[in-house]
BADRENVO-470455 format. One line per 2 residues: number of its first residue (from 1); their letters; for each residue y, z, x of N, C-alpha, C. Coordinates in Angstrom, 2 decimals. Atoms other than C-alpha are relative to their C-alpha. Last residue first. Layout:
! residues N
NUM	a	Y:Z:X:Y:Z:X:Y:Z:X  ...
This chain:
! residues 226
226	xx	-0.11:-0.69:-1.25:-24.90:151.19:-15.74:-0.69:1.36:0.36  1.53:0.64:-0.31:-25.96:149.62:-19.30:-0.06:1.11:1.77
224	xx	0.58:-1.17:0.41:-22.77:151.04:-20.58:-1.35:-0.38:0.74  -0.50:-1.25:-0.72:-20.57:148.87:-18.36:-1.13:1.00:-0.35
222	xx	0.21:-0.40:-1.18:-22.07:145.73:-19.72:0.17:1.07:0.48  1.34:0.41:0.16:-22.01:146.24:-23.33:-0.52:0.26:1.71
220	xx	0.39:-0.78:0.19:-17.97:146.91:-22.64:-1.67:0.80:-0.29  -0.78:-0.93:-1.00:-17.37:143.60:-20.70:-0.45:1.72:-0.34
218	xx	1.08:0.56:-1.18:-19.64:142.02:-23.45:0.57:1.01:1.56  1.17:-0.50:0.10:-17.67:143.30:-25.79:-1.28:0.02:0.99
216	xx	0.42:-1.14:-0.31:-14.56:142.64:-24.43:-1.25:0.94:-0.30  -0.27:-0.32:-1.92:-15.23:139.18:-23.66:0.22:1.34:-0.23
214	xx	1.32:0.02:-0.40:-16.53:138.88:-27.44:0.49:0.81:1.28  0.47:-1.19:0.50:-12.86:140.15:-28.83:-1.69:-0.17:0.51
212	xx	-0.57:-1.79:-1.42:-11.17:137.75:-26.21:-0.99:1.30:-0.97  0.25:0.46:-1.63:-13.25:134.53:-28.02:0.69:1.60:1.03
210	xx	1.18:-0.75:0.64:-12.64:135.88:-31.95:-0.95:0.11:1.97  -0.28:-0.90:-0.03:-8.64:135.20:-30.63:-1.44:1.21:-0.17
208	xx	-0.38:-0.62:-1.24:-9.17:132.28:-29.34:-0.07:1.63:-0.36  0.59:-0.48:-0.97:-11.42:131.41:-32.16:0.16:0.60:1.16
206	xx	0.94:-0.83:0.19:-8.88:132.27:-34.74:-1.17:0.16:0.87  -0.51:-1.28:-0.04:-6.37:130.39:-33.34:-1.26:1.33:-0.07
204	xx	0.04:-0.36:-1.75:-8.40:127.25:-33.00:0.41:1.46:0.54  1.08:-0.45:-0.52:-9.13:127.64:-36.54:0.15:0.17:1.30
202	xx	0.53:-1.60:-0.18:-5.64:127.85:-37.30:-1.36:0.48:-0.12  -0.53:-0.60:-1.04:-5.14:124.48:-35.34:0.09:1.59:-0.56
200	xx	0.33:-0.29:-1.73:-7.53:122.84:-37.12:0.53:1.31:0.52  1.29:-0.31:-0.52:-6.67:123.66:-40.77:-0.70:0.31:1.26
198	xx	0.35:-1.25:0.44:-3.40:122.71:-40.22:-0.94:0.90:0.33  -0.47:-0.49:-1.11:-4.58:119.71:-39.07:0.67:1.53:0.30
196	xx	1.07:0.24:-0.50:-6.33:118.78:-42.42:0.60:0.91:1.56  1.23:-0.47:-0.04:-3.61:119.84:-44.06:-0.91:0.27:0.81
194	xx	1.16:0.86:1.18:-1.20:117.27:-42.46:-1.04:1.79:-0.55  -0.21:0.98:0.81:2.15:117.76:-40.26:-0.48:-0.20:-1.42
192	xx	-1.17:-0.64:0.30:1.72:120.57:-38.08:0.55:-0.57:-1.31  0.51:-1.50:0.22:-1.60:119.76:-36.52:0.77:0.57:-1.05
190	xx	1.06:-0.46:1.14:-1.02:116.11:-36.84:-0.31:1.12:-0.14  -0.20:0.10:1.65:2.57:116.02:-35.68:-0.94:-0.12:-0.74
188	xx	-0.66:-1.11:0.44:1.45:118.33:-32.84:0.74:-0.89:-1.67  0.84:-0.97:1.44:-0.71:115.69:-31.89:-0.10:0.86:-0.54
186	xx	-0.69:-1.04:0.66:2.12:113.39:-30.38:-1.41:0.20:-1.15  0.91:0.29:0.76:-0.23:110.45:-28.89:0.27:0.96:-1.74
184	xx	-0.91:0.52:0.84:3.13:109.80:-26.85:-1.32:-0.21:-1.08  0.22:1.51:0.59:1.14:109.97:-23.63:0.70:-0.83:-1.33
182	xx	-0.68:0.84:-1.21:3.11:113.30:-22.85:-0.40:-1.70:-0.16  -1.08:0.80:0.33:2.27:114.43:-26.39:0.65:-0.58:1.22
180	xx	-0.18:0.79:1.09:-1.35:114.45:-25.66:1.24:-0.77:-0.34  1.41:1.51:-0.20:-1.30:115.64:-22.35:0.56:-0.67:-1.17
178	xx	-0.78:0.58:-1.09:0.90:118.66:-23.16:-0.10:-1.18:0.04  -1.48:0.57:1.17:-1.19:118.89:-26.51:0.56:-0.22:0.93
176	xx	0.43:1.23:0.88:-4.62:119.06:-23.82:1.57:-0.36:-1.13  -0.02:1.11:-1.18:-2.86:121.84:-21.35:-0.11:-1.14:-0.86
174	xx	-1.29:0.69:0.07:-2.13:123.99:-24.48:0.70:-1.17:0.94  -0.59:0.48:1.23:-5.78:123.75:-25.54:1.51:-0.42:0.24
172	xx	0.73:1.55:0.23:-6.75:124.48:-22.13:0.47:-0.66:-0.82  -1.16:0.75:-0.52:-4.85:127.93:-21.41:-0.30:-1.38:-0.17
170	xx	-0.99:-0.40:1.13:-7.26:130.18:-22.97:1.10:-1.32:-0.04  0.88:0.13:1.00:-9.96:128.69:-20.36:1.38:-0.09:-1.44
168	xx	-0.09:1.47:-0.86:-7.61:129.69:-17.22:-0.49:-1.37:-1.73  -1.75:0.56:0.43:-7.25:132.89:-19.33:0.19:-1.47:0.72
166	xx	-0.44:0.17:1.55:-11.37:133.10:-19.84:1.53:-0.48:0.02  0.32:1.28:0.45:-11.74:131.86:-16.22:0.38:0.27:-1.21
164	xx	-0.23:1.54:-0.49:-9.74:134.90:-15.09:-0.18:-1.12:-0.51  -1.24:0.04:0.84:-10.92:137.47:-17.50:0.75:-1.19:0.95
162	xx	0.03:0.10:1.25:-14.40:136.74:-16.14:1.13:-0.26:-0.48  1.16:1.11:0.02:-13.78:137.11:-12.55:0.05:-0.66:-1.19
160	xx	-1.08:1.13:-0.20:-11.89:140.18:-13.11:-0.24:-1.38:0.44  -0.48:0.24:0.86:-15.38:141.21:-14.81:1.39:-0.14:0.17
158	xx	0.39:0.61:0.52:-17.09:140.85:-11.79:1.05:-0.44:-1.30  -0.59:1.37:-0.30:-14.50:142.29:-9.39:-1.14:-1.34:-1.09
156	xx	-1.89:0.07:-0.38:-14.24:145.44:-11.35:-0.03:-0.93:0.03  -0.29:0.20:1.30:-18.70:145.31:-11.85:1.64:-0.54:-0.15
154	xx	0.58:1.43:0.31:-19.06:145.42:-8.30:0.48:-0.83:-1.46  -0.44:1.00:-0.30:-16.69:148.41:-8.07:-0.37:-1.78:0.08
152	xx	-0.92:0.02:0.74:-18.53:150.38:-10.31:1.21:-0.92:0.16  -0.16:1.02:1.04:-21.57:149.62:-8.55:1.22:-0.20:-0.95
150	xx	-0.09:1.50:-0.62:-20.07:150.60:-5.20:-0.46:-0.86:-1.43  -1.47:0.51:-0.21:-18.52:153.94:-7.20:-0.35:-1.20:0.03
148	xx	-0.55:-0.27:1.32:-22.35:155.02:-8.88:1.95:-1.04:0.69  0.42:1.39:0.86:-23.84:154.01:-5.55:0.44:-0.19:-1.23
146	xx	-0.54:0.99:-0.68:-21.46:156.55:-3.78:-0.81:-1.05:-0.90  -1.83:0.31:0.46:-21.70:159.33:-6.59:0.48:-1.36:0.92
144	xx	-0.55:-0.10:1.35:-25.31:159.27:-6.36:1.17:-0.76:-0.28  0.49:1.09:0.13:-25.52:159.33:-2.51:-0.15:-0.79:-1.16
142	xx	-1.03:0.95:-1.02:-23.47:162.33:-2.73:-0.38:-1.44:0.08  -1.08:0.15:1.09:-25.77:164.18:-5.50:0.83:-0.93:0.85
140	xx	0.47:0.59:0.85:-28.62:163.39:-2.91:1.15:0.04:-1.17  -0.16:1.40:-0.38:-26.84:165.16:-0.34:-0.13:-1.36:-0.78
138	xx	-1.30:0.35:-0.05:-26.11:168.18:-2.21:-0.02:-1.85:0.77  -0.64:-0.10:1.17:-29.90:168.62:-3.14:1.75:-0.84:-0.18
136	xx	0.47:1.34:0.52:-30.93:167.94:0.36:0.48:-0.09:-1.10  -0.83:1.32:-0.68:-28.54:170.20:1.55:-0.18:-0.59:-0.71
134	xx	-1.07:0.47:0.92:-29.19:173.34:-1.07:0.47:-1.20:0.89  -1.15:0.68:-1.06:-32.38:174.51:0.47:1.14:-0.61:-1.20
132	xx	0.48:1.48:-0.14:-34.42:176.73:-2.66:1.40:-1.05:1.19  0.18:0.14:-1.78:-33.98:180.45:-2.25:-0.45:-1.73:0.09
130	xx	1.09:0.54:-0.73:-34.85:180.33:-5.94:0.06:0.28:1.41  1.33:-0.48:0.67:-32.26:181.85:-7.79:-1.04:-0.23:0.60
128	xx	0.07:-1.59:-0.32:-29.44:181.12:-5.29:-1.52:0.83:-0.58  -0.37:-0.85:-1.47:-30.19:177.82:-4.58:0.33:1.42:-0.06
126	xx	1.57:0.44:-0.05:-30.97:176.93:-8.86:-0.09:0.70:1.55  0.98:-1.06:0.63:-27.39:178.13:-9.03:-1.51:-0.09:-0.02
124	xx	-0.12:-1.32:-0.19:-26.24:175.76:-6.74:-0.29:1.14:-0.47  0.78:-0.56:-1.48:-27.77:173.06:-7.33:0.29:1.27:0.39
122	xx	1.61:-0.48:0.42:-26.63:173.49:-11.44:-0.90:0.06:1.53  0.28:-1.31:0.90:-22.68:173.76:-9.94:-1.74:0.36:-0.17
120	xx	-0.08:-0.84:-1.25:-23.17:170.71:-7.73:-0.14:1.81:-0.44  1.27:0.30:-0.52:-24.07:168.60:-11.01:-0.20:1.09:1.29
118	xx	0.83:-0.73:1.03:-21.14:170.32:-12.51:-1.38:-0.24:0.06  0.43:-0.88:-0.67:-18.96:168.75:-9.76:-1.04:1.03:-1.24
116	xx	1.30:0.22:-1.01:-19.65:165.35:-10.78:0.07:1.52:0.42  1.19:-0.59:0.90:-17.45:166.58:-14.19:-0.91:-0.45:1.56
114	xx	1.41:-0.74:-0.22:-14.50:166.90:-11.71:-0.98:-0.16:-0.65  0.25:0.77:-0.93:-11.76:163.70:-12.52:-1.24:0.81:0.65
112	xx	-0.26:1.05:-0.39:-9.73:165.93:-15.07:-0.53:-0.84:0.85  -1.56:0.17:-0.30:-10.62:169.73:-14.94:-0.03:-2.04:0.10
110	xx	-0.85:0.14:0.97:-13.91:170.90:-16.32:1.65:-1.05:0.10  0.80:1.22:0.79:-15.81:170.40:-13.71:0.79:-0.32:-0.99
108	xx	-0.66:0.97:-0.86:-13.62:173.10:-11.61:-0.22:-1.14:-1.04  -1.30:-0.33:0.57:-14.92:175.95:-14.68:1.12:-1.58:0.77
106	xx	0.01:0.50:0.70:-18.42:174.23:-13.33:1.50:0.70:-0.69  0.02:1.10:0.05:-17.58:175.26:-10.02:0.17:-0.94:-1.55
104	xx	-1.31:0.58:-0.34:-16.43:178.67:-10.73:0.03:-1.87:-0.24  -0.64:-0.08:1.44:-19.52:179.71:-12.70:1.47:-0.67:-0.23
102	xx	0.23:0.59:0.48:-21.33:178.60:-9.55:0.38:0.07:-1.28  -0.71:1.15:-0.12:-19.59:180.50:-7.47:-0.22:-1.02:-1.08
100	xx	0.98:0.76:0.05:-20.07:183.94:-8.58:0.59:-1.27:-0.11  0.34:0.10:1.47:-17.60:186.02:-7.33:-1.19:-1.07:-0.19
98	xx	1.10:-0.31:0.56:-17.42:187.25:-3.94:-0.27:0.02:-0.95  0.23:-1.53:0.71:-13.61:186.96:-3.70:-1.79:0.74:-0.09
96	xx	-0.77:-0.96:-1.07:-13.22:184.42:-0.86:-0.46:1.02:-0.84  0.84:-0.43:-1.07:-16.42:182.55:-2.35:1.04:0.94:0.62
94	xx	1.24:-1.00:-0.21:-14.93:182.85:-5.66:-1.01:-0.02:1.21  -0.80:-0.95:0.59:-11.22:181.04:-4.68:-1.12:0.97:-0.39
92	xx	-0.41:-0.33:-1.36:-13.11:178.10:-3.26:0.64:1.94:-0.02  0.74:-0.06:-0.50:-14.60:177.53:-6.73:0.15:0.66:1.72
90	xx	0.68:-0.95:0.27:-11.71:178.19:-8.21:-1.30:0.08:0.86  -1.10:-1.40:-0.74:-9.89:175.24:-5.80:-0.70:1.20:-0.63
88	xx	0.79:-1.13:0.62:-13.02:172.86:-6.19:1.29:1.25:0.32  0.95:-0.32:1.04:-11.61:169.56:-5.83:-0.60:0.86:-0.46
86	xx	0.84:-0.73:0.03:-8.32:170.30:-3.73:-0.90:-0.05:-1.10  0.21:-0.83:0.59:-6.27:166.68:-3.82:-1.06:0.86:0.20
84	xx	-1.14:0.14:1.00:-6.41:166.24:-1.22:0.10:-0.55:-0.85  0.66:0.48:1.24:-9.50:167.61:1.23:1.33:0.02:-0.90
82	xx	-0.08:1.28:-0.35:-8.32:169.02:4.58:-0.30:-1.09:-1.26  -0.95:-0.09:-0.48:-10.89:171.88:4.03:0.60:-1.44:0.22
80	xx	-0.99:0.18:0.96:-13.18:171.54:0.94:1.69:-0.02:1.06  0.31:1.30:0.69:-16.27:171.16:3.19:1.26:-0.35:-0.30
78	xx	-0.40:0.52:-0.83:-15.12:174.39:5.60:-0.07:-2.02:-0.60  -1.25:-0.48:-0.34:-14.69:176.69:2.49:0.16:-1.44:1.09
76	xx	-1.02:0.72:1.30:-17.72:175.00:0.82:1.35:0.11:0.72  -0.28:1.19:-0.04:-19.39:175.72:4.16:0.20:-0.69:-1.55
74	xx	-1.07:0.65:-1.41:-18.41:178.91:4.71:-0.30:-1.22:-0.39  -1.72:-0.25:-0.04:-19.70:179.99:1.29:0.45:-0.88:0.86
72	xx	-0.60:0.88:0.86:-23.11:178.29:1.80:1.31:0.00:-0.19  0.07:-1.15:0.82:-23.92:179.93:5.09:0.83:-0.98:-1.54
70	xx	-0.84:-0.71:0.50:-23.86:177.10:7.76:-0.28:0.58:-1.46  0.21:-1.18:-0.05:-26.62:175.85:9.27:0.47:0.94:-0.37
68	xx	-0.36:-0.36:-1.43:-25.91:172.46:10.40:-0.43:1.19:0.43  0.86:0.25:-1.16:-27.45:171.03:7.87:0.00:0.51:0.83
66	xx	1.47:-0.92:0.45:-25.67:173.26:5.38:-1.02:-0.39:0.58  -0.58:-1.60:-0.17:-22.16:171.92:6.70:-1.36:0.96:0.19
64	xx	-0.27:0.03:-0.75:-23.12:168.29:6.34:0.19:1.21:1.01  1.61:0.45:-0.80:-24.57:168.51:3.30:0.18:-0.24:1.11
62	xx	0.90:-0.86:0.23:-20.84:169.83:2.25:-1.25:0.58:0.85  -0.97:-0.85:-1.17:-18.83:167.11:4.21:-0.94:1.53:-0.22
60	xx	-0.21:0.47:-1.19:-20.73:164.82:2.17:0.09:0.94:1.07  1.41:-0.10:0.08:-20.52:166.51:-1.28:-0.57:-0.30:1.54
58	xx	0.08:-0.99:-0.55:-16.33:166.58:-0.36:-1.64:0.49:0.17  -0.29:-0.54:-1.33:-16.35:163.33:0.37:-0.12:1.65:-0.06
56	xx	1.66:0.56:-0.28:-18.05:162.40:-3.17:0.41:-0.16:1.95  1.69:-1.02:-0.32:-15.82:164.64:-4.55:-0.83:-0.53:0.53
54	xx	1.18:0.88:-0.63:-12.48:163.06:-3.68:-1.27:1.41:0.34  0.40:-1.01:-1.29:-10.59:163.72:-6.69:-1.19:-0.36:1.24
52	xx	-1.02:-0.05:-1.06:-9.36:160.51:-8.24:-0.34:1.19:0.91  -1.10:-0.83:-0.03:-12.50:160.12:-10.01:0.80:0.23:1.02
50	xx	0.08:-0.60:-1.08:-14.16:156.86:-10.68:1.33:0.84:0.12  0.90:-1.29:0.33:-14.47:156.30:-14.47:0.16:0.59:1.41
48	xx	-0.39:-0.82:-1.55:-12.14:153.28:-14.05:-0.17:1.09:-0.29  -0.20:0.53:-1.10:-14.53:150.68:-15.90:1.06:0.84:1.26
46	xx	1.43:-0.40:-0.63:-14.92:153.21:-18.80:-0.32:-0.37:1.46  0.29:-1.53:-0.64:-11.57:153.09:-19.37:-1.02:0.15:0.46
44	xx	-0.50:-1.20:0.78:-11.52:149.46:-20.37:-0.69:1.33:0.93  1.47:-0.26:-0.01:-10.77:146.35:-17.79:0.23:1.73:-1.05
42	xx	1.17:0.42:-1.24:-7.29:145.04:-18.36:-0.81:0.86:-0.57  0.34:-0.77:-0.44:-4.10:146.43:-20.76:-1.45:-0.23:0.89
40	xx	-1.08:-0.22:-0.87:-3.30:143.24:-21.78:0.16:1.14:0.81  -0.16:1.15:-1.06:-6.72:142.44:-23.21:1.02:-0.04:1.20
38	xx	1.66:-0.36:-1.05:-7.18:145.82:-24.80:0.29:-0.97:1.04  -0.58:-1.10:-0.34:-3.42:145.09:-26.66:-0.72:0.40:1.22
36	xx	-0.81:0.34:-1.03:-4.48:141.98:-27.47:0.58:1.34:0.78  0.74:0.22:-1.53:-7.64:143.19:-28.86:0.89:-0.39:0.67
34	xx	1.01:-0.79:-0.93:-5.85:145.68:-31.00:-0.69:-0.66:1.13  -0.99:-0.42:-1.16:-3.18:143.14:-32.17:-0.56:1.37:0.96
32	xx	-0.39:1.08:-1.51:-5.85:140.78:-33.21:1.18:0.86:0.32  0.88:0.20:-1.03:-7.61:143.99:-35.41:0.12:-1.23:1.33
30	xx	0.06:-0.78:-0.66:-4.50:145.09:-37.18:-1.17:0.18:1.14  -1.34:-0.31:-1.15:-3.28:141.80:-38.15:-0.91:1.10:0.62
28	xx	-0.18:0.72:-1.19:-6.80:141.29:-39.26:0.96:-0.05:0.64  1.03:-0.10:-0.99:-7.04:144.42:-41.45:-0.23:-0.88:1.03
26	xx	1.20:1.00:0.87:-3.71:143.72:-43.42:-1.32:0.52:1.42  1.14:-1.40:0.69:-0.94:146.37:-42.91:-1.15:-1.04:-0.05
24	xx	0.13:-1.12:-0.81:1.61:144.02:-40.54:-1.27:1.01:-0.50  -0.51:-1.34:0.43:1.31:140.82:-42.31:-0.70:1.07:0.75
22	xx	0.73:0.06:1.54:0.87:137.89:-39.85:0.37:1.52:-0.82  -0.74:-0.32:1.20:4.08:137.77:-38.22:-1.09:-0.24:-0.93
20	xx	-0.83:-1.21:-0.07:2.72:138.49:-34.71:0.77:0.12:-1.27  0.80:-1.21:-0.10:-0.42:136.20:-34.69:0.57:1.51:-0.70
18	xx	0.59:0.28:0.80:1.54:132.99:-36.29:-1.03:1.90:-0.14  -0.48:-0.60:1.19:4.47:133.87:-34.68:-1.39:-0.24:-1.53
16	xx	-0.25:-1.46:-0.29:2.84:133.17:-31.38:0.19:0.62:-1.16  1.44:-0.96:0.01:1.05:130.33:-32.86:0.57:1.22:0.24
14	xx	-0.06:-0.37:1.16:5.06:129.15:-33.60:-1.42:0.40:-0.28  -0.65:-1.29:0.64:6.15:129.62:-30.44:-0.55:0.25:-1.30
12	xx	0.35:-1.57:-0.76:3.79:127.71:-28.78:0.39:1.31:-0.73  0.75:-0.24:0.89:4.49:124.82:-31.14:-0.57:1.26:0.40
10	xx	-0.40:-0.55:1.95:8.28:125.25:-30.88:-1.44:0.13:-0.11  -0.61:-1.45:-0.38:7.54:125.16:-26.31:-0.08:0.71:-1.96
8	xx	0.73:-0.59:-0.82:5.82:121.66:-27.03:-0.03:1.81:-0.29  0.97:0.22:1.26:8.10:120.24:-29.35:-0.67:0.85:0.36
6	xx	-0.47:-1.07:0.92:10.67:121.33:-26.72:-0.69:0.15:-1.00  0.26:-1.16:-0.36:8.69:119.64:-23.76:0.33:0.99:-1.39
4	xx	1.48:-0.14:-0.24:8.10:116.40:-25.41:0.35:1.58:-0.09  0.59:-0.11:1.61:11.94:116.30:-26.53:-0.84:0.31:0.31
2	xx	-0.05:-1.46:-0.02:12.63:117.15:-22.57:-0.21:0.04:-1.76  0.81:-1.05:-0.65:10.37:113.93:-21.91:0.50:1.39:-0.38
């Protein structure tokens, strides 16, 4: 049995070394150590698009302000209060001065985790030019940014879901040689042994590896569709 296991553990090792000592400059080394890389690193950027600033409390707290009756200034000032990280600090910073806010906001947009506020920016300038209400506007961007998160989060637990069964999945092949050589059917001396087996087992390689480069496509295919 600990022969089994060590055969076992050498053939593991030696797919490993199969991926990691293919030559370093060649276009398929450099494309299976990119998707492993993607793979090990989880869901891609796009999947955590939600911004750490909390704008879609401060939009909220906003339309909340301007229902009430409050003067737009004051109620950015009183929106943004209590709020941590500060999402609109310029912005906050031209209603004390009487500057123009909406030049501020989108300067905010700019910053790391703001571009939703650049939607708040164009209400707002449209609200001054017009005399047009600025709740509904702000509210509707808020409602936005919340169905935009809950699907974003749907998606998260979908596609950890996915990468699950795929590594449960990944893991099959080395369940089945376990198996194999535990019965004493040893089919690591045909993989390892013969041509023909050979053959096999660096096709198998190659699909595992052509198998994670779908899953992120599909993973990435999906997201954009959102």
């Amino acid at each position: 049995m600990n022969r089994d296991v060590l055969v076992i553990c050498a053939a593991a090792a030696a797919a490993f070394a199969v991926v990691v000592q293919w030559p370093r400059h060649s276009p398929q080394a450099s494309a299976a150590r990119g998707i492993v890389a993607r793979w090990r690193a989880g869901p891609p950027a796009a999947l955590r698009r939600t911004p750490a600033l909390p704008i879609t409390e401060l939009l909220s707290a906003l339309a909340a302000e301007l229902e009430a009756g409050q003067p737009t200034d004051l109620a950015l000032r009183a929106a943004a209060e209590g709020l941590a990280p500060n999402p609109c600090p310029q912005a906050l910073a031209a209603c004390r001065s009487g500057t123009a806010v909406a030049e501020a906001l989108r300067r905010d947009a700019s910053a790391p985790g703001g571009q939703s506020l650049g939607g708040l920016a164009a209400c707002w300038e449209v609200a001054e030019r017009s005399g047009a209400g600025l709740a509904v506007a702000v509210a509707r961007l808020a409602e936005g940014l919340r169905a935009g998160a809950q699907a974003d989060a749907a998606l998260a637990g979908e596609v950890a879901a996915v990468r699950t069964s795929a590594q449960m999945l990944a893991g099959l092949p080395l369940l089945g040689l376990a198996i194999g050589q535990w019965i004493g059917a040893e089919p690591l001396s045909w993989l390892l042994g013969s041509w023909l087996g050979r053959g096999v087992l660096t096709t198998g390689l190659a699909l595992q590896v052509a198998g994670m480069a779908w899953l992120h496509q599909m993973v990435a295919s999906a997201r954009s569709q959102l």
